[in-house]
C-alpha positions as CSV (number, residue, x, y, z in Angstrom):
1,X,25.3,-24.0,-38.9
2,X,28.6,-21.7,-38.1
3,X,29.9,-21.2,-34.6
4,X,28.5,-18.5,-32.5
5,X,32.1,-19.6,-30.3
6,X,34.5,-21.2,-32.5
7,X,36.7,-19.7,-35.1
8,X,38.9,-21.1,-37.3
9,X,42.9,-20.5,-36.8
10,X,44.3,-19.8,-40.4
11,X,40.8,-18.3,-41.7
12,X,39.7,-16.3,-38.9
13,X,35.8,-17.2,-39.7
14,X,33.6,-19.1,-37.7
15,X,33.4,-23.4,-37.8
16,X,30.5,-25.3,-39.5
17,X,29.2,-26.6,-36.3
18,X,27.8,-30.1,-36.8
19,X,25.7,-32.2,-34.1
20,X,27.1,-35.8,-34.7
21,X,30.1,-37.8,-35.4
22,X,28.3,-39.1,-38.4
23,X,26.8,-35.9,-39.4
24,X,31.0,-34.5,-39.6
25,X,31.7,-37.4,-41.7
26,X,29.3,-37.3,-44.0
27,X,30.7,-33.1,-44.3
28,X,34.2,-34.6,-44.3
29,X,33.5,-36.5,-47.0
30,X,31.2,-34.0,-48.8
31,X,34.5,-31.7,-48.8
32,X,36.9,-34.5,-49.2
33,X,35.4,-36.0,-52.6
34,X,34.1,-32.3,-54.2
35,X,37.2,-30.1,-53.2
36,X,40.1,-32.5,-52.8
37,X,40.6,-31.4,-49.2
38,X,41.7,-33.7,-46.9
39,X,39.1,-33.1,-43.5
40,X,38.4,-35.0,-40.6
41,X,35.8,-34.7,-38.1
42,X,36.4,-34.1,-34.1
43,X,34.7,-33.5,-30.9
44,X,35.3,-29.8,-29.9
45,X,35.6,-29.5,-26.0
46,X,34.9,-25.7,-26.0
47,X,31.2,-26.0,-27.6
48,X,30.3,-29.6,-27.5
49,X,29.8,-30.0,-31.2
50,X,31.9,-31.4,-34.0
51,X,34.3,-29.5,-36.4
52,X,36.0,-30.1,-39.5
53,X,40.0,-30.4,-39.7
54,X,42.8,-30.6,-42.2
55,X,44.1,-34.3,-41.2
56,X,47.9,-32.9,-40.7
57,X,46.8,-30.4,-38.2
58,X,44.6,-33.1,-36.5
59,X,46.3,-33.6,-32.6
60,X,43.4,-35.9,-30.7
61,X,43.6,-35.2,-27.1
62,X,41.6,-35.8,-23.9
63,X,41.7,-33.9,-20.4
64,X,44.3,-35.1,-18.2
65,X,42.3,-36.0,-14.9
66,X,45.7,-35.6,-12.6
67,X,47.5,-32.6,-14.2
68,X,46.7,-29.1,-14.7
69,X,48.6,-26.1,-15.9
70,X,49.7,-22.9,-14.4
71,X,46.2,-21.1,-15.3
72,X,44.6,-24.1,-13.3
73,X,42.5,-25.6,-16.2
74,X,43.5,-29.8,-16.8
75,X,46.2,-30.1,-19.6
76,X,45.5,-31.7,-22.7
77,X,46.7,-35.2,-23.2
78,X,47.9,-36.8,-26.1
79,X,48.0,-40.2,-27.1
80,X,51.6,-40.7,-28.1
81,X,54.4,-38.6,-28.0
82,X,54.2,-37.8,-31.8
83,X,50.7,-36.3,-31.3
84,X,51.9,-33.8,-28.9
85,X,55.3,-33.7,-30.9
86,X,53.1,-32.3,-34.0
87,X,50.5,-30.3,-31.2
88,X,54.2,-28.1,-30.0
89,X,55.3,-27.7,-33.9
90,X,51.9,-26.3,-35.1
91,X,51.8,-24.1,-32.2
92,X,55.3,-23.2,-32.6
93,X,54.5,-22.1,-36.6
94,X,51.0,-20.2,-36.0
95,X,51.7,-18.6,-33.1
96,X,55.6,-18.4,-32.2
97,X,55.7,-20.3,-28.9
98,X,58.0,-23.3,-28.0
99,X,56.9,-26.2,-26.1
100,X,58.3,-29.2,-24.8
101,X,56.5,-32.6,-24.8
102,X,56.2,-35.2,-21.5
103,X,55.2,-38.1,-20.3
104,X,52.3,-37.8,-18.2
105,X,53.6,-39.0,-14.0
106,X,50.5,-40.2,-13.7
107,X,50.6,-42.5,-17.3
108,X,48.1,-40.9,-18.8
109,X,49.8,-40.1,-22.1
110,X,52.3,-37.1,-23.3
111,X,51.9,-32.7,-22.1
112,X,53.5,-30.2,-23.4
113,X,54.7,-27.4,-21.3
114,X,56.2,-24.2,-22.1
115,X,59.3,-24.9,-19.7
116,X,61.5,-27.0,-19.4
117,X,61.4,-30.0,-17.3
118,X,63.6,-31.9,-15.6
């Protein structure tokens, strides 16, 4: 089923929506093996579902339960600091903006912000 909310960045249509982690796979795969493309699956916070990604855009992250951003909403947390390294440089190519990564103060894992910190 496609996305009544999500929308896909460099196609501008909506995401195959897909109910389970082992439902995405088994689309992941589908794609993977018939068209060479290299997907993987992942939880979408916005609608709850599961999407498909190209694995060199793919940036897990979590809600940080300390920190929140200037609109008020929790930051995104990544793992390491190369996740959120690759997060600021696909932002930075699609949509122009710089950001700088950090370590969580609270330890729980790397931010990015769009100023710098000192």
């Amino acid at each position: 089923m496609k996305s009544a909310t999500c929308i896909g960045v460099k196609s501008g249509k909506p995401l195959t929506e897909y109910d389970s982690k082992q439902e995405a796979l088994e689309g992941a795969n589908h794609a993977n093996s018939r068209y060479r493309q290299k997907l993987v699956p992942y939880h979408c916070g916005d609608c709850g579902c599961w999407h498909l990604s190209p694995k060199d855009r793919q940036t897990p992250s979590e809600k940080c339960v300390h920190c929140t951003g200037r609109n008020g909403e929790q930051k995104d947390s990544y793992r390491s600091r190369e996740d959120a390294s690759r997060r600021a440089r696909i932002l930075r190519q699609e949509q122009g903006v710089t950001l700088s990564v950090y370590a969580c103060e609270y330890g729980s894992g790397w931010h990015l912000t769009g100023t710098s910190r000192r």
